[in-house]
C-alpha positions, 0 to 999 in steps of 0.5 A: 754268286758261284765261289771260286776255290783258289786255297793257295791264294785266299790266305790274308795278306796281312798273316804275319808270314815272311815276305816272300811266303805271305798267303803261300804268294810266290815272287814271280806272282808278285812280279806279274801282279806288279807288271800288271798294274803298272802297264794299265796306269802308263798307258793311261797317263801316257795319253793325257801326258800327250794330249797336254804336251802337245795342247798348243798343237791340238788346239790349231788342229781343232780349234783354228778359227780362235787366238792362241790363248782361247784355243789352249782353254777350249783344248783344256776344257775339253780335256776338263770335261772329259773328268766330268764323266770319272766319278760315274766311272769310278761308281761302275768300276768300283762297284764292279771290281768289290762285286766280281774281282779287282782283276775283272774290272782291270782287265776290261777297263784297259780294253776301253780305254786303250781303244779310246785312245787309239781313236783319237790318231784317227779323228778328222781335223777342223779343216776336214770336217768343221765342228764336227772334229771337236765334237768327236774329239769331247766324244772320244775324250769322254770315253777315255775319262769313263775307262780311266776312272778304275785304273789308278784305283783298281790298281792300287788296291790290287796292290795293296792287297796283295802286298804283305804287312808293312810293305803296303806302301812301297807296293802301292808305289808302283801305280804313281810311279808307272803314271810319271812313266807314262807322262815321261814316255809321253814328253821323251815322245812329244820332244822327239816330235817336235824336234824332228817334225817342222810345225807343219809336219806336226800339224798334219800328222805328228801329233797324231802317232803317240796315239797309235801306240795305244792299241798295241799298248793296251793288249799287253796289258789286258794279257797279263791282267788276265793271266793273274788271280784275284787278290787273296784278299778278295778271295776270302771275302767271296769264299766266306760269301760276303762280297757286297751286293751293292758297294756303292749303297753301302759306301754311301750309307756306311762309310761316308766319313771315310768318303769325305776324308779320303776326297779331302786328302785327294785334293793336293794330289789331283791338282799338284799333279796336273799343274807340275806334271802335265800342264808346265810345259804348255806353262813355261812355253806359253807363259814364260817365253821358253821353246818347246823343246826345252819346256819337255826337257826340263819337264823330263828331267822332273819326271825322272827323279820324281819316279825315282823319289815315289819309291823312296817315299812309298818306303818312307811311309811305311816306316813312318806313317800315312799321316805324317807324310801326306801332312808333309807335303801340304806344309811343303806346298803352303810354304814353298809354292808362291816363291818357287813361282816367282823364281820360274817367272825370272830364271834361267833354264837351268833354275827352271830344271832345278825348281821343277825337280825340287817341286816335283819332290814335294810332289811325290811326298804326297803321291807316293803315299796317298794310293796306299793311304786311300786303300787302307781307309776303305774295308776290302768289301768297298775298296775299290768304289770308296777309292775310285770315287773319292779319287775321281771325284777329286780329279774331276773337280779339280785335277782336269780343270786344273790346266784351264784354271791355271790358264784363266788365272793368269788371263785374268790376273795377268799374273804369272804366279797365279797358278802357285795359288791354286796349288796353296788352297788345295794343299790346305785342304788336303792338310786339314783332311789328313789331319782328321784321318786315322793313321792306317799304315800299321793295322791290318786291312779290314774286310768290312 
């Protein structure tokens, strides 16, 4: 592998220096590196924010022959089986990013993605051209969930290694809080829609122009990716000529442990995050009688001050620790979950605003910590594959069915607090894998 010399940048992050001059790191290096990982990621969730938004649309456009709930579960089995293809991606980005660079990857993985995603404003609707138009729309789904899978963990670990000591968490930060930007961009755009369109209107073509956004998007964020170095962590690796040849082999083979804590801790987040942040409005308009408008309203309120409280928490946890926080949220959910759904099952509007908030806030205990948290546990030689991985596989399992299990659970049971749950058993899992964790925040990154 040719080395490339780059001495201003291939200073460990973790040097001790003051803020402002680790690594001989200028601000304005760190402010690009910031935008950079914040575009890729808020165009990703943007999409899956309006594909769930809009799912009851989507589901008449693709599915119209079913009833109402049977059209919402093929919508969020496909939107499931688009995750099945993420660990696979994890494993390709992952290993490309720990071979060629973390800015690589990230610079490829946008393209796709935001080319996939545009796609979808121009699929054929049934009505048009039959099967056919669901299929495409699994194809097109597929290759988005492939991209997607190297986005939260390229980004975090770009991050992190570029973040001085002690600051890891709040820098890591950044990559939740630019996916709950995403996801509120998304419901400002799917409420205007809905509010100005008629359903007809909607049907033809509104659904259709958030995913023209994409394109125009993505292209911003591919150029300032590109623009940047790689991390100085990964530099010096490449320079001491110890990148690893095979990631994925000596992930699987060496750091297995850390694989199998980082899944666990992984779970809450993954489940949490669709349940509260993608599927509630489908829940509260489908389930529990309100009007759409007011469904992105209060999931809008949530979103906002969720972005707000991921920084708080990111600083929190470089203050207090990884474990502590991320065992706070899974006491958090334990205890809190069933009877916050029960109040949703029979509140007002304003209740319901104040219990997403509040749920949205445990939330962030968890998201604002974990990016930091899984990029510290893996050594810098299979960070990104041993992130990407764990995470993918977690989102794949239980993250993208978490809108079709949630909808099957109160089919079946016929309960509306079925859901709450769900977020109970992967908030005890997480809880225990955090428990068997080291404490990572305070110790330098570790290069193999």
């Amino acid at each position: 592998m040719t080395k490339r010399s780059a001495p201003a940048l291939a200073a460990p992050v973790d040097a001790g220096a003051p803020a402002d001059t680790v690594g001989g790191i200028d601000p304005a290096t760190r402010r690009r590196v910031i935008a950079a990982s914040f575009v890729g990621n808020f165009v990703e969730w943007f999409d899956y924010a309006v594909y769930g938004y809009l799912a009851a649309t989507i589901a008449t456009v693709f599915f119209p022959d079913s009833d109402r709930t049977t059209g919402l579960l093929l919508t969020f089995a496909v939107f499931a089986i688009s995750f099945f293809v993420r660990p696979l991606g994890g494993l390709v980005w992952g290993s490309l990013g720990d071979r060629l660079g973390r800015r690589t990857a990230l610079s490829y993985s946008i393209l796709v993605m935001s080319a996939a995603t545009f796609c979808i404003a121009l699929l054929p609707s049934y009505a048009a051209v039959g099967l056919l138009s669901p299929v495409l729309l699994l194809v097109v789904r597929v290759v988005q969930g492939f991209s997607a899978s190297g986005e939260y963990a390229g980004a975090s670990s770009f991050l992190v290694e570029y973040a001085p000591r002690g600051r890891r968490g709040i820098y890591a930060a950044v990559v939740p809080a630019s996916t709950a930007a995403g996801l509120l961009f998304g419901s400002l755009i799917a409420a205007g829609l809905t509010g100005l369109l008629s359903d007809p209107q909607m049907h033809s073509f509104g659904w259709r122009l958030p995913f023209l956004l994409a394109a125009p998007m993505g292209l911003v964020g591919r150029y300032i990716r590109y623009r940047l170095e790689d991390t100085p962590a990964f530099l010096a690796l490449e320079q001491d000529d110890e990148v690893a040849r095979t990631p994925a082999l000596e992930m699987f083979r060496v750091h297995r442990k850390a694989l199998l804590l980082a899944l666990g801790a992984a779970l809450l987040n993954a489940v949490a995050f669709y349940v509260l942040l993608s599927y509630m409005p489908t829940y509260l308009s489908e389930e529990l009688g309100f009007g759409q408008t007011e469904s992105f309203l209060a999931t809008t309120v949530s979103l906002a001050t969720y972005i707000g409280f991921i920084f708080l928490t990111g600083l929190a946890s470089d203050r207090v620790g990884r474990r502590t926080m991320l065992l706070a949220a899974s006491v958090m959910f334990v205890v809190f979950t069933v009877p916050a759904f029960a109040l949703l099952d029979r509140a007002g509007f304003l209740v319901v605003v104040l219990l997403q908030v509040v749920l949205g806030g445990m939330l962030t205990l968890n998201d604002g910590t974990l990016p930091s948290f899984l990029a510290e546990i893996f050594p810098t030689k299979v960070r990104y594959s041993g992130f990407a991985v764990s995470f993918n596989v977690a989102n794949a399992v239980f993250g993208g069915t978490a809108p079709f299990v949630a909808t099957l659970l109160i089919s079946s049971t016929g309960s509306h607090i079925a859901p709450a749950w769900y977020l109970v058993a992967a908030a005890a899992v997480s809880g225990l894998a955090v428990l068997m964790s080291p404490e990572t925040s305070r110790d330098p990154l570790r290069e193999s």
